[in-house]
C-alpha positions as CSV (number, residue, x, y, z in Angstrom):
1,X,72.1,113.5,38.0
2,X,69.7,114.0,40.8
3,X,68.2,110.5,42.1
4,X,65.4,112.2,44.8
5,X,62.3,113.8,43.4
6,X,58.7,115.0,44.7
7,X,55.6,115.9,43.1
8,X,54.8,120.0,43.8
9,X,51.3,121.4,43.1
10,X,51.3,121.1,39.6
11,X,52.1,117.0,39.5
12,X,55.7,118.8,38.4
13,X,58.4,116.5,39.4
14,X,61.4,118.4,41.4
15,X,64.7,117.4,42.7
16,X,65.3,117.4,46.5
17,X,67.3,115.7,48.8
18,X,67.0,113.0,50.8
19,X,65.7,114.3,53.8
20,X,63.2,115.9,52.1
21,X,62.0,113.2,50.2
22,X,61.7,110.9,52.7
23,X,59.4,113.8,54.5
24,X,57.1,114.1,51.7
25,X,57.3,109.9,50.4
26,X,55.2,109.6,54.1
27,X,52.4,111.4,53.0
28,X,52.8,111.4,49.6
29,X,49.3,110.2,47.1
30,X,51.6,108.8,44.2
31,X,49.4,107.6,42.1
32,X,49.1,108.5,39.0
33,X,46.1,105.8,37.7
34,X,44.9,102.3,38.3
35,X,42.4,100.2,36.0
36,X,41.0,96.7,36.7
37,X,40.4,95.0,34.1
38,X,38.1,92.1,35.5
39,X,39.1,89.5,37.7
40,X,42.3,88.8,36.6
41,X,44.3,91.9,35.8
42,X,45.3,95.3,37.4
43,X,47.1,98.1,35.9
44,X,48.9,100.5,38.1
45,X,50.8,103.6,37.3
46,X,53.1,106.2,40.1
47,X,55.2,108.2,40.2
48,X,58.3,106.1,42.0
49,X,60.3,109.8,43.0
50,X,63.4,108.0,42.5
51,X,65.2,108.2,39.1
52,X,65.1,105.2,37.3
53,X,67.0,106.6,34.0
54,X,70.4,104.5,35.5
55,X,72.4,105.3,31.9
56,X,72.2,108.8,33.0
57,X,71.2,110.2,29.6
58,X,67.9,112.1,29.1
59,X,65.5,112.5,31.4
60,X,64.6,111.2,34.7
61,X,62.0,108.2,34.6
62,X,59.9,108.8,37.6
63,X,57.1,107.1,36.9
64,X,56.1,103.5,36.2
65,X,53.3,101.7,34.6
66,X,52.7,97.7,36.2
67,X,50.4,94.9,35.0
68,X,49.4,92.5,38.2
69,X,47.7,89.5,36.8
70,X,45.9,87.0,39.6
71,X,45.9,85.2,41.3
72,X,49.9,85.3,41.3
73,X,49.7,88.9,41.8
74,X,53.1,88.3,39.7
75,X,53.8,92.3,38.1
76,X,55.2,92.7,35.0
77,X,56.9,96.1,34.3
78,X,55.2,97.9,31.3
79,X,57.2,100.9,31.3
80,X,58.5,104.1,33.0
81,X,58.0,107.7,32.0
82,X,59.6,111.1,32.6
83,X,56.5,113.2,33.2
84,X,52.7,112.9,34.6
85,X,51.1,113.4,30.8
86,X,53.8,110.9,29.8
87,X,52.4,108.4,32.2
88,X,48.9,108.9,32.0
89,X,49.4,108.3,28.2
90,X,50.9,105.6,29.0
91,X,48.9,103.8,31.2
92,X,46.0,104.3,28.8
93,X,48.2,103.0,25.8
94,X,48.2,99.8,28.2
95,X,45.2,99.5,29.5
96,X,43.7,99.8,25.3
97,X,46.3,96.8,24.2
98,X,45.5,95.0,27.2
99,X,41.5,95.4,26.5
100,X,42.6,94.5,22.6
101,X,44.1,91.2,23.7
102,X,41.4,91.0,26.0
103,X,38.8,90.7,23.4
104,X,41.1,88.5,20.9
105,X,41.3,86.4,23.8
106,X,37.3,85.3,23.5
107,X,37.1,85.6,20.1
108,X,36.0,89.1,19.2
């Protein structure tokens, strides 16, 4: 199990090694989305370009979705994905439940 990736051309996670990775994690853009959602929320989504799949089975979770609520600025993991199209999906899945409780929230 590889634990260093990096993005190529194609958003296409790839394994490296260390000394690579820490090369391209200086200049690196990871990210993948963010959404504010008024005043009191943010939703964040990169790619991490460590493996976060510890159990070792399937694949490599690279990316990871965050909700930072204010003023605490406290995160709460949302989840983490294996691919680009699996984390954009995801942070829209998010962002639409968070809008959804969002609008319960003042009675809509």
């Amino acid at each position: 199990m590889n634990l260093y990736y990096m993005l190529d051309a194609d958003r296409v996670p790839v394994p490296c090694d260390l000394a690579t990775w820490l090369g391209w994690m200086e200049t690196a853009d990871r990210t993948v989305k963010k959404t504010n959602l008024g005043d009191v929320i943010d939703v964040s989504t990169v790619f991490l370009g460590l493996n976060h799949n510890f159990g070792g089975v399937g694949l490599p979770l690279l990316f990871e979705t965050m909700v930072f609520r204010y003023p605490s600025r406290e995160g709460r993991l949302c989840a983490q994905y294996p691919t680009w199209a699996a984390a954009v999906a995801g942070h829209a899945e998010v962002v639409r439940h968070l809008r959804a409780e969002e609008r319960v929230d003042v009675g809509l």
